[in-house]
C-alpha positions as CSV (number, residue, x, y, z in Angstrom):
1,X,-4.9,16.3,-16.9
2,X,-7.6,16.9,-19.5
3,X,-11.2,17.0,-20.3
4,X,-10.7,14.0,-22.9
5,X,-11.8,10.6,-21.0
6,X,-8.3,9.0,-19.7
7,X,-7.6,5.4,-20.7
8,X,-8.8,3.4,-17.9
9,X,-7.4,0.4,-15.9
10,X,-9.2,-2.8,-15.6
11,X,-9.1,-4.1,-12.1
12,X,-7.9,-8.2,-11.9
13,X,-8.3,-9.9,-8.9
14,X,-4.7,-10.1,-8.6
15,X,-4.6,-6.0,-8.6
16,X,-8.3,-5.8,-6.3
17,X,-6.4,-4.9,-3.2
18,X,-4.3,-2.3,-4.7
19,X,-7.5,-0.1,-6.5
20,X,-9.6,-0.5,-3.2
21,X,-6.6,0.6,-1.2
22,X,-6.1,3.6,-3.8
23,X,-10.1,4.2,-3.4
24,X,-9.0,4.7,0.5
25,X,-6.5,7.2,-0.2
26,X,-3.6,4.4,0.4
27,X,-1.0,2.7,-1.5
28,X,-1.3,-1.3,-0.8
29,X,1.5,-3.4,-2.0
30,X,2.5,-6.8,-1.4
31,X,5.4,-8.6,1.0
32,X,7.0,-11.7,0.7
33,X,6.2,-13.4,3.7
34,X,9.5,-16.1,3.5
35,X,11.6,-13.0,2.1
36,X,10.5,-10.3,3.5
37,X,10.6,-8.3,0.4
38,X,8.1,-5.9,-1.1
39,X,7.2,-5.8,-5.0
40,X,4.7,-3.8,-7.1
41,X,3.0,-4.5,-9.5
42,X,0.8,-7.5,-8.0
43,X,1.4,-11.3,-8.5
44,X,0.4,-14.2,-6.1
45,X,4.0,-15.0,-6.4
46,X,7.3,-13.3,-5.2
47,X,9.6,-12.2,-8.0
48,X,12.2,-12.4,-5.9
49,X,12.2,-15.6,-4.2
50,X,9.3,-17.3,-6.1
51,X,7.6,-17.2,-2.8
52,X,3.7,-18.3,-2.7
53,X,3.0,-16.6,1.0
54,X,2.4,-13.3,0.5
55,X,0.8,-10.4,2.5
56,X,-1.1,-7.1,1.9
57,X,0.2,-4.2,3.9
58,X,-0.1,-0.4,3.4
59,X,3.1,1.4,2.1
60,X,4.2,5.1,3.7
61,X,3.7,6.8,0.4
62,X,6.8,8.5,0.7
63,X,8.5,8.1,-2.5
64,X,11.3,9.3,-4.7
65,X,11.9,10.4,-8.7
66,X,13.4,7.6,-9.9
67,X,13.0,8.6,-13.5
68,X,10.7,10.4,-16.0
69,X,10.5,11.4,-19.7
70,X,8.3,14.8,-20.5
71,X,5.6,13.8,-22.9
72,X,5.0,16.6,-25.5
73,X,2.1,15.2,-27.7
74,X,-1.6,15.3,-27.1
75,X,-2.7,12.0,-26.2
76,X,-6.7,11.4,-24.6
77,X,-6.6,11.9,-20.8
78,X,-3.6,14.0,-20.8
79,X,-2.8,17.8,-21.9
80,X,1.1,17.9,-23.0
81,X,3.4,18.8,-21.4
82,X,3.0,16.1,-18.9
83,X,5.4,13.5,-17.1
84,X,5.2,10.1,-17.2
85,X,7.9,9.0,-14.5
86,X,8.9,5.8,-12.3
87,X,8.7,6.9,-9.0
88,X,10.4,4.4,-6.1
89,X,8.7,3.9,-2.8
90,X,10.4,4.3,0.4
91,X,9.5,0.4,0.9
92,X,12.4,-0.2,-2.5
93,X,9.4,-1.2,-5.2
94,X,9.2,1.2,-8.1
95,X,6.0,1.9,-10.4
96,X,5.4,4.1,-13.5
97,X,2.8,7.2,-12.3
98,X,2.6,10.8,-13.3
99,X,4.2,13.9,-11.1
100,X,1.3,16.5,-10.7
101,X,1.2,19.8,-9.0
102,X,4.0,21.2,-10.5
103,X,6.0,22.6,-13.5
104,X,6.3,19.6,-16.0
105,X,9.7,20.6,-16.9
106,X,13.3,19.5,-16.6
107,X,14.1,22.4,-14.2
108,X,11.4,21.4,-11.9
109,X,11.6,17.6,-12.4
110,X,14.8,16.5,-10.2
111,X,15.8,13.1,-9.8
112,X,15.5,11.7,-6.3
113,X,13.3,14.6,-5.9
114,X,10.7,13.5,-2.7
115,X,7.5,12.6,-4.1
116,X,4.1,11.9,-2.3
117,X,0.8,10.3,-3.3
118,X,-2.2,12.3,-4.5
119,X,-5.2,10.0,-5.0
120,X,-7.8,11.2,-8.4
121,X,-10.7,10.0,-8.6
122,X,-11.7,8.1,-12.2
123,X,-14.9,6.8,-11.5
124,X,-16.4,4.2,-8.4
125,X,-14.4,1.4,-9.1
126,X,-11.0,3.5,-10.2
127,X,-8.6,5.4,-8.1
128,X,-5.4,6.7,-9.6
129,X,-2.2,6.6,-7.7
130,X,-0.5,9.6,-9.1
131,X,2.9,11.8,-7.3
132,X,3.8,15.6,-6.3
133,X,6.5,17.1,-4.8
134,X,6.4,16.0,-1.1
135,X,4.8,19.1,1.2
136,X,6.4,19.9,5.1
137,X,9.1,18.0,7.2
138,X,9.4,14.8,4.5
139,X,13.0,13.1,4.2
């Protein structure tokens, strides 16, 4: 993104599981045990259903454009142009990321466009979970 020092998140231990799963190269969300439901960002709660049983599990990664806006100013961490976009997971959550490893334009920023994870390394404790254009035989 930049040489500039990137704002960094600050792990709760609602979020633990998702930043050691990122560390692991893997995107961890949470299930709704009586709904069956998925949802990003962590809660010990359903959104859905208000549900207290939930579950860990590791998503697919595969993922979709969902939305983005092309950020034009220089902000620390980032070197404009860059995307800041909601990507949806195959598994129906969504979550704001930025698309990497491609054009930050309108031309090569399509909705619905198939998006995988790429995993950057901040420090020990912090793994970003950021999207590029999916590579080979994804849906």
């Amino acid at each position: 993104m930049s040489d500039a020092k990137r704002p960094r998140p600050l792990p709760t231990p609602e979020t633990q599981h998702f930043w050691e799963g990122t560390r692991a190269g893997e995107l961890r969300l949470q299930r709704c045990r009586p709904c069956a439901r998925a949802y990003f960002p962590p809660r010990p709660f359903c959104p859905h259903c208000g549900g207290r049983e939930v579950e860990v599990f590791v998503a697919s990664g595969q993922a979709r454009l969902y939305s983005y806006v092309i950020h034009h100013r220089a902000v620390p961490g980032f070197t404009p142009p860059y995307a800041i976009a909601v990507v949806e997971l195959a598994e129906g959550p969504r979550m704001m990321s930025n698309i990497v490893d491609c054009p930050q334009t309108p031309e090569a920023l399509v909705l619905d466009m198939q998006l995988e994870p790429v995993f950057e390394r901040m420090d020990d404790e912090i793994t970003l979970a950021l999207f590029r254009p999916a590579r080979g035989d994804t849906p």
